[in-house]
C-alpha positions as CSV (number, residue, x, y, z in Angstrom):
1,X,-47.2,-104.0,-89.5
2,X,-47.4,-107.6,-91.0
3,X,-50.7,-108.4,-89.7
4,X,-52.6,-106.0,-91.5
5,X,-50.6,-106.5,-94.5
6,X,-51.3,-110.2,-94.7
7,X,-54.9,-109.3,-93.6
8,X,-55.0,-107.2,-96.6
9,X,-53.7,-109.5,-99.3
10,X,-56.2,-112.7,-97.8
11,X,-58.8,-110.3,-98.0
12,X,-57.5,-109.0,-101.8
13,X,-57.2,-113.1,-102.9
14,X,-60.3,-113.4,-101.6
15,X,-62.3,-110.8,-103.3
16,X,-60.4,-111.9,-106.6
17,X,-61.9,-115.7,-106.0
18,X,-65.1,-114.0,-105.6
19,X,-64.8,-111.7,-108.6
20,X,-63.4,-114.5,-110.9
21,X,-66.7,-116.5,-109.8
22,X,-69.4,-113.9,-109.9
23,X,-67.6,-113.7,-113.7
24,X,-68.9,-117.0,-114.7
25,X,-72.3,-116.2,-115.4
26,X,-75.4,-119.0,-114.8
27,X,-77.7,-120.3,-117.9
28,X,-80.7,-121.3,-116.3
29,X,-82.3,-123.6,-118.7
30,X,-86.3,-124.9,-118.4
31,X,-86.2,-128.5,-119.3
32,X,-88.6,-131.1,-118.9
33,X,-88.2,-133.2,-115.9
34,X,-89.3,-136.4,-118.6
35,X,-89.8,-135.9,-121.9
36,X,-87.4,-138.1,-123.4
37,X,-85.8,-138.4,-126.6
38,X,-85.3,-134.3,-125.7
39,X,-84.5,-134.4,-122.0
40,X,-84.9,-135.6,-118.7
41,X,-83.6,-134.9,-115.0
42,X,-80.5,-136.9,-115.3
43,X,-79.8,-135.2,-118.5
44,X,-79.7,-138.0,-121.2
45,X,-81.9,-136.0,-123.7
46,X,-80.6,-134.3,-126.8
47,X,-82.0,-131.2,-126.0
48,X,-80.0,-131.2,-123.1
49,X,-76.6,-132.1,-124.8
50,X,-77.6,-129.2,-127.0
51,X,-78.1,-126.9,-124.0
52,X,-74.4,-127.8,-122.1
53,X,-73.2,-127.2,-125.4
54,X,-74.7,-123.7,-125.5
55,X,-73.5,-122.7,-121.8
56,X,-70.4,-124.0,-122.6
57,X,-70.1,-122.0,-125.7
58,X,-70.9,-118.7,-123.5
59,X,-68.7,-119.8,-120.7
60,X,-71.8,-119.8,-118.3
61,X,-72.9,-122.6,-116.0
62,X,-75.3,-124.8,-117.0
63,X,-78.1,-124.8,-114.8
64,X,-81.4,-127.0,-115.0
65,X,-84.6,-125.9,-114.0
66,X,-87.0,-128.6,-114.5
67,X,-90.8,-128.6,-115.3
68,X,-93.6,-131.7,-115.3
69,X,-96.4,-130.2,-117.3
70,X,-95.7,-128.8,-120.9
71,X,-98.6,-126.7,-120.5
72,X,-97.8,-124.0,-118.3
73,X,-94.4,-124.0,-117.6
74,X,-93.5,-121.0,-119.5
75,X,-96.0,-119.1,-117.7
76,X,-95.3,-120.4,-114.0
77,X,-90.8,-120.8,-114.8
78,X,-89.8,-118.7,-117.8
79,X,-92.1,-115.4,-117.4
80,X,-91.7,-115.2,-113.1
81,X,-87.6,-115.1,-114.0
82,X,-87.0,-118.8,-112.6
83,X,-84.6,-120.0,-116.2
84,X,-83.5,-117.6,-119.0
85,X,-84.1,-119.5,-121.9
86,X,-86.0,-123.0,-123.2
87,X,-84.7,-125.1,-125.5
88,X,-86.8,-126.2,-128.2
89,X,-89.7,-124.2,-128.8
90,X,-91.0,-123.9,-132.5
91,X,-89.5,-120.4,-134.7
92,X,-91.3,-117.8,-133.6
93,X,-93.4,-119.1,-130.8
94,X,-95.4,-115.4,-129.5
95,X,-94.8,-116.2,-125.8
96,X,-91.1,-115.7,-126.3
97,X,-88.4,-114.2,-128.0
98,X,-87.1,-116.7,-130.6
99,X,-83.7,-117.2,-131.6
100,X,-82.5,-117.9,-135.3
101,X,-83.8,-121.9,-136.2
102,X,-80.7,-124.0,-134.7
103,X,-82.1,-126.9,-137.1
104,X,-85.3,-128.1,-139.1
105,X,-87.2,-130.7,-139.2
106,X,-90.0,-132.6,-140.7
107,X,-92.8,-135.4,-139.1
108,X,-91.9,-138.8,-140.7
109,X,-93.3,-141.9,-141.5
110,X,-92.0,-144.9,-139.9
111,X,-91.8,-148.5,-141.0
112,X,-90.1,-151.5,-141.1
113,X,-87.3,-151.9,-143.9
114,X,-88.4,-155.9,-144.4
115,X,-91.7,-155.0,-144.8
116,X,-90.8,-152.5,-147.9
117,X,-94.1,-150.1,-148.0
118,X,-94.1,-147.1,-150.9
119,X,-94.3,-144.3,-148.6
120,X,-93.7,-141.5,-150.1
121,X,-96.4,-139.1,-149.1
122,X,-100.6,-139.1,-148.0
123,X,-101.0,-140.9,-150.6
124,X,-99.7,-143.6,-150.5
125,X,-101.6,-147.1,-151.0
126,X,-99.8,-148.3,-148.0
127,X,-101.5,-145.9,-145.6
128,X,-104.8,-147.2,-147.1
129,X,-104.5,-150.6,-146.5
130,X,-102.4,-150.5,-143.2
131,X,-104.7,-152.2,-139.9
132,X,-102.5,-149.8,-137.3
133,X,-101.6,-146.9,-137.9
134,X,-99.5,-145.3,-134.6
135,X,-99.5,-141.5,-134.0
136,X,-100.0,-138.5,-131.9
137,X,-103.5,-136.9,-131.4
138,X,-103.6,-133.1,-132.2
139,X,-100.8,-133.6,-134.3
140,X,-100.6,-133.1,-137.8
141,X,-101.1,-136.7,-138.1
142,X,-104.4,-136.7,-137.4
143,X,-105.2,-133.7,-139.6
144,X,-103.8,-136.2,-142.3
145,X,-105.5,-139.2,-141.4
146,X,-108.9,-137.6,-141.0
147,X,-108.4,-136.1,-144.6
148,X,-107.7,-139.4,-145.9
149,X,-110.4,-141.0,-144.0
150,X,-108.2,-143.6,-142.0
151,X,-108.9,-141.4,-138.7
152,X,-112.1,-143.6,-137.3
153,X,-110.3,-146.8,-138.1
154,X,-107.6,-146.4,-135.7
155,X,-109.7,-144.8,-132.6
156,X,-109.9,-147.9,-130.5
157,X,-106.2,-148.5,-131.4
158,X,-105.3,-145.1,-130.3
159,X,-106.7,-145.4,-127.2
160,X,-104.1,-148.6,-126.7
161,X,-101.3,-146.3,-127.1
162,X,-101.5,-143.6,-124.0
163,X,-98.9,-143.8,-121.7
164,X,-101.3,-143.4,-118.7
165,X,-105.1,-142.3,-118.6
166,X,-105.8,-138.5,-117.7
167,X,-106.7,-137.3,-114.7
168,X,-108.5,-134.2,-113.8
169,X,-106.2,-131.1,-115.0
170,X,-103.3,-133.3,-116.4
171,X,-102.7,-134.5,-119.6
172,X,-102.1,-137.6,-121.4
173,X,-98.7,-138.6,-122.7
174,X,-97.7,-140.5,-125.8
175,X,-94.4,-142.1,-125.2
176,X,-92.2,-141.9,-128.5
177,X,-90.3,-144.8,-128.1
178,X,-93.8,-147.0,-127.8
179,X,-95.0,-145.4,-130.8
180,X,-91.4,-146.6,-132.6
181,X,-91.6,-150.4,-131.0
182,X,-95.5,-150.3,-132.3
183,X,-93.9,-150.2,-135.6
184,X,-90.9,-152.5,-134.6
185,X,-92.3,-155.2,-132.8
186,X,-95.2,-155.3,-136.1
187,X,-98.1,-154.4,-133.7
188,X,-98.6,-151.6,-136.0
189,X,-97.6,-151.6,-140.4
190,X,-96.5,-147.4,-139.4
191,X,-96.0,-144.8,-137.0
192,X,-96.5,-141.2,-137.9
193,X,-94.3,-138.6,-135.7
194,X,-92.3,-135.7,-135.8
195,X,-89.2,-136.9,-136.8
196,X,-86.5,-135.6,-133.3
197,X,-89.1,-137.3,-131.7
198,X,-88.5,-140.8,-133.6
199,X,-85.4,-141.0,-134.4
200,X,-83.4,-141.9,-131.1
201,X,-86.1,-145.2,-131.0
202,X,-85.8,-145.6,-134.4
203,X,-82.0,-146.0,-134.6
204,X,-81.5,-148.0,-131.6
205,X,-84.6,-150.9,-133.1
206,X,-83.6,-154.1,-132.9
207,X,-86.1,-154.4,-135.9
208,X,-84.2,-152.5,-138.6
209,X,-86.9,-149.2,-139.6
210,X,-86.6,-146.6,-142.1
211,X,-87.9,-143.0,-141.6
212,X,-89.6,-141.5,-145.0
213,X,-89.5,-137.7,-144.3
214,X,-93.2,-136.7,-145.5
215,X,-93.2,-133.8,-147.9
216,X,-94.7,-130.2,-146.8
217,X,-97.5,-130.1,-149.5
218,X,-100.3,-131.5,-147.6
219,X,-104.0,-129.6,-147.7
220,X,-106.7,-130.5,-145.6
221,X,-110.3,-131.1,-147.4
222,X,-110.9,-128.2,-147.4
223,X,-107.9,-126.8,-149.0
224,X,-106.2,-125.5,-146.1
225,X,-102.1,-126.3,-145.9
226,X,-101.4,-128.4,-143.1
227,X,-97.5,-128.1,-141.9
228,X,-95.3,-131.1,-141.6
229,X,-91.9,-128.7,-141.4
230,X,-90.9,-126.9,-138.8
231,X,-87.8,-124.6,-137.4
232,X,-86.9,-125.2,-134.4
233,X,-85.7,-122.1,-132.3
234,X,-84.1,-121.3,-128.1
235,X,-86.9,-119.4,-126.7
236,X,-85.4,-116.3,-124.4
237,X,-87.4,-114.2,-122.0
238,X,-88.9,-111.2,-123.3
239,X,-86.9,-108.5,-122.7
240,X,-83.6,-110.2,-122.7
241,X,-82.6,-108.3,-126.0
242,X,-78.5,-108.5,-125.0
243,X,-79.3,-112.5,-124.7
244,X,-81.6,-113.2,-127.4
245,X,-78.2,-111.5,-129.8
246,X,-75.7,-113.4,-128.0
247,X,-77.7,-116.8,-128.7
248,X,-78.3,-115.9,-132.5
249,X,-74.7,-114.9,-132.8
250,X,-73.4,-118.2,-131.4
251,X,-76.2,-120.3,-133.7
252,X,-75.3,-118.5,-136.8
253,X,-71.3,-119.2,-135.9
254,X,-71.3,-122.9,-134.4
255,X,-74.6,-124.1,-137.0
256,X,-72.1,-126.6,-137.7
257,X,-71.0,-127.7,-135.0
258,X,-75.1,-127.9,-133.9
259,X,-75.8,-130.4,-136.7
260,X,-73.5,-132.9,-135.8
261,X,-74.6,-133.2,-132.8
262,X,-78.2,-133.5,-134.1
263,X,-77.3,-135.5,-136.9
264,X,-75.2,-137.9,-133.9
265,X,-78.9,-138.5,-132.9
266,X,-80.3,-139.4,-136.2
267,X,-82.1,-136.3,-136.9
268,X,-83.2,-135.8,-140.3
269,X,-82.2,-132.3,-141.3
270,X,-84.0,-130.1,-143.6
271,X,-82.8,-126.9,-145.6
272,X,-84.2,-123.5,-144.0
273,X,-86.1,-120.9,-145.9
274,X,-84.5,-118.3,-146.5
275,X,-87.0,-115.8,-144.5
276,X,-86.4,-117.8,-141.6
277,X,-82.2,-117.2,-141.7
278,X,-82.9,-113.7,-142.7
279,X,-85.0,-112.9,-138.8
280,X,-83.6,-111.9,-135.7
C-alpha cells in the first residue's frame, strides 16, 4: 500500500506547485521595442520601471510584449488579446479604457542655464530672436511656432534633425536626446518638447540646461486653445472592467509612491484637475 500512497502525495505536491503557479497571474505589457527615455527591449525606460512596479504591486509577472511602429500597435497587439494594458497613453485616449492620470505633465522649453534666455511663455523675446529652434513636427510646438511666425525659419533646420529619412509606410523619428544635445552642444539657442520626453537628456547634459515648463494658455491665430498639459493614463483593453478597477485602485493608493519614481527621472509634475481625479 505504500506505492500508491507516495504516488498520491507526489501527485498532491505536484498539483499544489501547479496551483501556487497558475496563482501568480501574467501582466502582459505593450511596450515599445525603442522609444527611449520611456522604454526599450532591455528595459531601461521609465515607463518600464513604472510597469515592474505595477506587476509587482498586483503580484503578477511582468511580461513584455514589444511593438516597433507607434501607429498601429494597439490595433495589431492590444485589441487581438496579445498584452493587457499599455503604459503611457494620454487620459482618455477612445481606443482604450483609461485609468485614473498616474502623473501630469507639461511640454517645456529647454535651454542652457549660461546662456540665461527669459522664457517664460510664447512670448518671449528670446524665441523671436533665437536662429534654432529644436522641436517635434505635429506637435504642439509647431502649432506655436507657426502662430508666432518662427515656423518657416526653422524648416531647413528641422529637416537636420530626423533620426532617419522615411520610407514608404514608416515613419520618421525624432530622437529626444538629439533634440536635448541640439540645445546642449549650442547648435540650437532652444528645444521645445514634452517635458518626460526631455528630461532624462536634460539632467544627465554635460552642458548644465534648465527646463521652463510653458504655461497652458496658448491660442492659436485664430483663437483656438492649443494644449501644452496633459494627463497621462495605463490604457486597458476594452472590456477588462475587473482590471481597469484594480489599476485605478492601486494609482489612487501608491500616487506617492508613482511620483518618486517619476520625479527620480526629473519629471516635472503638475497638479491634476479636479475632473480628471474625479473619472473612472
Amino acid at each position: 500500500m505504500k506505492a500508491p500512497i507516495h504516488l498520491l502525495t507526489a501527485l498532491a505536491l505536484g498539483l499544489g506547485l501547479a496551483s501556487a503557479q497558475a496563482e501568480q497571474a501574467t501582466l502582459k505589457v505593450c511596450s515599445a521595442e525603442n522609444e527611449m527615455p520611456y522604454s526599450n527591449k532591455d528595459g531601461d525606460g521609465f515607463e518600464n520601471k513604472l510597469a515592474q512596479y505595477i506587476a509587482q504591486q498586483m503580484g503578477r509577472k511582468l511580461e513584455i510584449v514589444s511593438w516597433t511602429d507607434p501607429r498601429y500597435f494597439i490595433r495589431d497587439y492590444v485589441d487581438k488579446g496579445l498584452c493587457d494594458v499599455v503604459m503611457g497613453v494620454d487620459h482618455g485616449d477612445p481606443r482604450l479604457y483609461t485609468t485614473v492620470p498616474y502623473y501630469r505633465s507639461g511640454y517645456v522649453f529647454v535651454s542652457r542655464e549660461k546662456d540665461g534666455l527669459d522664457l517664460q511663455n510664447w512670448d518671449s523675446e528670446a524665441l523671436k530672436k533665437a536662429q534654432r529652434i529644436a522641436f517635434v513636427p505635429g506637435t504642439p510646438a509647431e502649432t506655436m511656432l507657426r502662430s508666432i511666425g518662427r515656423y518657416n525659419d526653422m524648416f531647413n533646420y528641422q529637416h537636420e534633425l530626423a533620426g532617419f529619412k522615411s520610407k514608404r509606410n514608416q515613419y520618421v523619428k525624432y530622437e529626444n536626446d538629439k533634440l536635448v544635445n541640439e540645445v546642449a552642444s549650442g547648435k540650437a539657442e532652444v528645444a521645445v518638447l514634452w517635458g518626460p520626453a526631455a528630461a532624462r537628456y536634460v539632467k544627465s547634459a554635460a552642458t548644465p540646461l534648465t527646463m521652463t515648463v510653458i504655461p497652458d494658455n496658448n491660442k492659436r491665430s485664430d483663437g483656438e486653445k492649443v494644449g501644452f498639459h496633459y494627463s497621462t493614463a495605463i490604457g486597458v483593453r476594452k472590456g477588462e472592467v475587473a482590471l481597469l478597477e484594480q489599476l485605478n485602485k492601486l494609482i489612487r493608493d501608491k500616487q506617492d509612491e508613482i511620483a518618486e519614481l517619476l520625479e527620480a527621472e526629473g519629471i516635472p509634475l503638475l497638479d491634476e484637475p479636479e475632473t480628471a481625479l474625479s473619472m473612472n
